[in-house]
N, C-alpha and C positions, 0 to 999 in steps of 0.2 A: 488393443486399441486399433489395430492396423483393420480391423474389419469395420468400425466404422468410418473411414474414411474410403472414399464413394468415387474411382475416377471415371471421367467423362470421355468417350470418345472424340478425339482427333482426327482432324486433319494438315495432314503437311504437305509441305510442297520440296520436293529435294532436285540435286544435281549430280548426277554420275560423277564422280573423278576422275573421269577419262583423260582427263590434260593436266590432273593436278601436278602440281610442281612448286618449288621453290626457288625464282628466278629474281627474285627481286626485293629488297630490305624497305618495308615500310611500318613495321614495327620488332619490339626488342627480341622479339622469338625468332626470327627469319633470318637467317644468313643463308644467303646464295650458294656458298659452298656447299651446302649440305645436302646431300645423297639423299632422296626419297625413294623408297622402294614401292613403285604403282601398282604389285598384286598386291600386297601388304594393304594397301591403302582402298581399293578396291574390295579388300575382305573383311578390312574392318567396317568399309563402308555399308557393306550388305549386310553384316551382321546388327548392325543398326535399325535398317530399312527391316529386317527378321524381325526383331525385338519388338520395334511397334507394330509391324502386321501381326505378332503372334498375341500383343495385350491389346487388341481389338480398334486399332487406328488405321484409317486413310491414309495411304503416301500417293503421292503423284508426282512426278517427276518433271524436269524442264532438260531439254538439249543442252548437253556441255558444248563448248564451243571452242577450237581449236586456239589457243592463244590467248585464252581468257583462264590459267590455272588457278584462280581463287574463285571461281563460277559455283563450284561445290558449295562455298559457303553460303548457302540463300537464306540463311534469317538478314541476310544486308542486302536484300533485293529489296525489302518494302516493309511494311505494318498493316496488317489488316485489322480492321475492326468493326464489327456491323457489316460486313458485306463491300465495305469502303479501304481503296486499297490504297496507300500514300506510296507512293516510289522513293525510290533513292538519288542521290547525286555524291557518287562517292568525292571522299578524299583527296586521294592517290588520283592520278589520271592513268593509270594504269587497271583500273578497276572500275572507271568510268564505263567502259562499252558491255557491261556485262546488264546496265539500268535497262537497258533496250531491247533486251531478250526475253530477261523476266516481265518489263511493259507487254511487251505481246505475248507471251504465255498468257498474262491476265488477262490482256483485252479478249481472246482466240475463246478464255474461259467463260467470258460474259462479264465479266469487269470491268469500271471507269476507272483508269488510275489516274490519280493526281501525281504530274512531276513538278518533285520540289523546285523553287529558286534556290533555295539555301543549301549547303552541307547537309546532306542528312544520309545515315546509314542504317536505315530500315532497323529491324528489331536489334541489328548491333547495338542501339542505345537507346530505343522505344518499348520498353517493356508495359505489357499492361496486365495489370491486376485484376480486373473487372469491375475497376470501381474510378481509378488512376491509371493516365500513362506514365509513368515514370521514363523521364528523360534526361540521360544524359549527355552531357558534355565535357570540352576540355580536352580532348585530343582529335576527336572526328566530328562529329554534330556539333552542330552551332547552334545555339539560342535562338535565333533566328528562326531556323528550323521550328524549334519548339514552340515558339507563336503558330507557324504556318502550321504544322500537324494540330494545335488546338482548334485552328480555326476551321480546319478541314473536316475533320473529326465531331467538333467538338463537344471533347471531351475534357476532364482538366488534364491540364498537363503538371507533372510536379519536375522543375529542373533539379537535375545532382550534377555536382561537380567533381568528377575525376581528377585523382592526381599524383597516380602510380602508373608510369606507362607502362607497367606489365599489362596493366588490366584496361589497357586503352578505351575496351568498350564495357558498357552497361554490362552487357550479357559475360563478359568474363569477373563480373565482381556481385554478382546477385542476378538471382532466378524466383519466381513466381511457385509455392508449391500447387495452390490450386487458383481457379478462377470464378468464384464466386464473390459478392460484396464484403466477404469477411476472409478471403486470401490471406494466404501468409506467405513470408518472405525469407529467403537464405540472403544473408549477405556479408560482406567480408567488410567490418567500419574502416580501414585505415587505409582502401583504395579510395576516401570521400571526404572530400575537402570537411572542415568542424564544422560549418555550421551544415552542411549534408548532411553529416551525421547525425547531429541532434534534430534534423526535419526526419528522418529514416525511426528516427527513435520513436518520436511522437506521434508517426504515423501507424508504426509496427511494434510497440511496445512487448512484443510477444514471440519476435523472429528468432531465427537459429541464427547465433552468430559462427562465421565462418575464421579459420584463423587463417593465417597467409600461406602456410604450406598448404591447406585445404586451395586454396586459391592457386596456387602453384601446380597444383597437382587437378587441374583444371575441374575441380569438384563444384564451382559458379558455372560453368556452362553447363547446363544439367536442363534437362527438361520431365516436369511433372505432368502427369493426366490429373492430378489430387488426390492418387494412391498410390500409385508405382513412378519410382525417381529414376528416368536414366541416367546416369551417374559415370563418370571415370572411373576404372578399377583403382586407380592410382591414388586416391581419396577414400581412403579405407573409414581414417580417423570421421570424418562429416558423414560419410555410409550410416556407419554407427549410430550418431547421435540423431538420424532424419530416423531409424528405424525405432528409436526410443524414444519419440513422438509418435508412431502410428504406420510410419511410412516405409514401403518394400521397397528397396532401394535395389535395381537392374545393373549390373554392371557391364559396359561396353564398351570395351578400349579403341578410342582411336588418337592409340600414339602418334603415328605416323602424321597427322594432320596437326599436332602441337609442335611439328615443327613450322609452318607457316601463322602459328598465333590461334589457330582453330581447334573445336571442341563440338562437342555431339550438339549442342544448342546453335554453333554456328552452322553445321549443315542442315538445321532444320528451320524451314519456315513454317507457321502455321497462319491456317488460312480460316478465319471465324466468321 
């Protein structure tokens, strides 16, 4: 099955880890205490940026910045879609001055970005399917937000409600396999408020349900081309069941990064 399923070339947008660190607790994965090893991190990070240069994707890169250690994470710099880039306005104010960097990266690229009013944390909770953005909230994005990116976009926006703060963002509780009108979806039901769930059912009557160690084992931050799944080694169990659908699933650890909440999808932004 796996040779009928057709993936499309990428582009992404990433950030060196040159400052990563764990300095500061704004979700349940981050304790400050905790030891980060930066070649570790740095090699898992390249082995990433390998991975899709070598299955035929665009990376391009933005300047880390001295005292901005969550900079790495750029799918929460913005949402691109059609050529049109919505910014972000984090959370944390500590993650605030990183909106300003990735803003000029895009403008410098030829891009008009829109800065949100609202909370919003770029593909952290803006996923889209090629047909829906799927948007969550409930711990970082605001509804709010989700008006503003429809209006900006618009596109529809479908809101989910989060309500497992492991999985604080969209992007740690469901992933997109491909992006065509008839996409399909990973997703873990029990990080989504009921009635979520039952909107996620009736839209995706066909998805890969995720179970929560898969979840745990950060196998929802995962990014698809629509044939090859880059994937956490550590999610063996969802490896499995995405390969018995069609799909060659890439393994590329970056443990070192789940200790600040992050995951191969959070280093990656793509740029459509």
């Amino acid at each position: 099955m796996s040779e009928s399923r057709v993936p499309r070339s990428r582009r992404f947008l990433v950030c060196e880890p040159r400052h990563f660190a764990v300095q500061y607790a704004i979700n349940p994965w981050m304790h400050p205490d905790t030891p980060v090893d930066v070649d570790l991190a740095q090699e898992q990070w390249r082995a990433l940026i390998d991975a899709y240069r070598a299955h035929g994707h665009t990376v391009e890169t933005v300047e880390p910045v001295a005292g901005l250690p969550d900079m790495v994470f750029a799918a929460n710099s913005a949402v691109v879609v059609d050529g049109r880039v919505f910014g972000s306005l984090f959370h944390a104010p500590e993650r605030r001055p990183e909106a300003v960097h990735y803003d000029t990266w895009f403008k410098t690229a030829g891009f008009t970005v829109h800065r949100p009013e609202s909370v919003c944390e770029g593909e952290g909770d803006l996923v889209w399917t090629g047909r829906y953005l799927l948007a969550g909230t409930g711990f970082r994005t605001t509804r709010e937000a989700h008006r503003e990116v429809q209006e900006f976009l618009g596109r529809p926006v479908i809101g989910l409600t989060l309500v497992d703060p492991y999985f604080y963002h969209l992007d740690t509780a469901l992933f997109v396999l491909g992006d065509g009108p008839d996409a399909d979806i990973v997703y873990y039901p029990q990080a989504f408020s009921p009635g979520s769930r039952e909107v996620l059912e009736r839209l995706f009557p066909d998805a890969v349900l995720a179970t929560r160690e898969d979840a745990l084992a950060w196998g929802l931050n995962s990014v698809s081309d629509g044939r090859h799944v880059f994937i956490a080694p550590q999610a063996e169990a969802l490896a499995a069941r995405l390969a018995e659908r069609g799909y060659l699933p890439v393994p590329v650890d970056l443990s070192e990064f789940h200790k600040a909440g992050g995951g191969i999808k959070c280093c990656t932004q793509e740029i459509r």
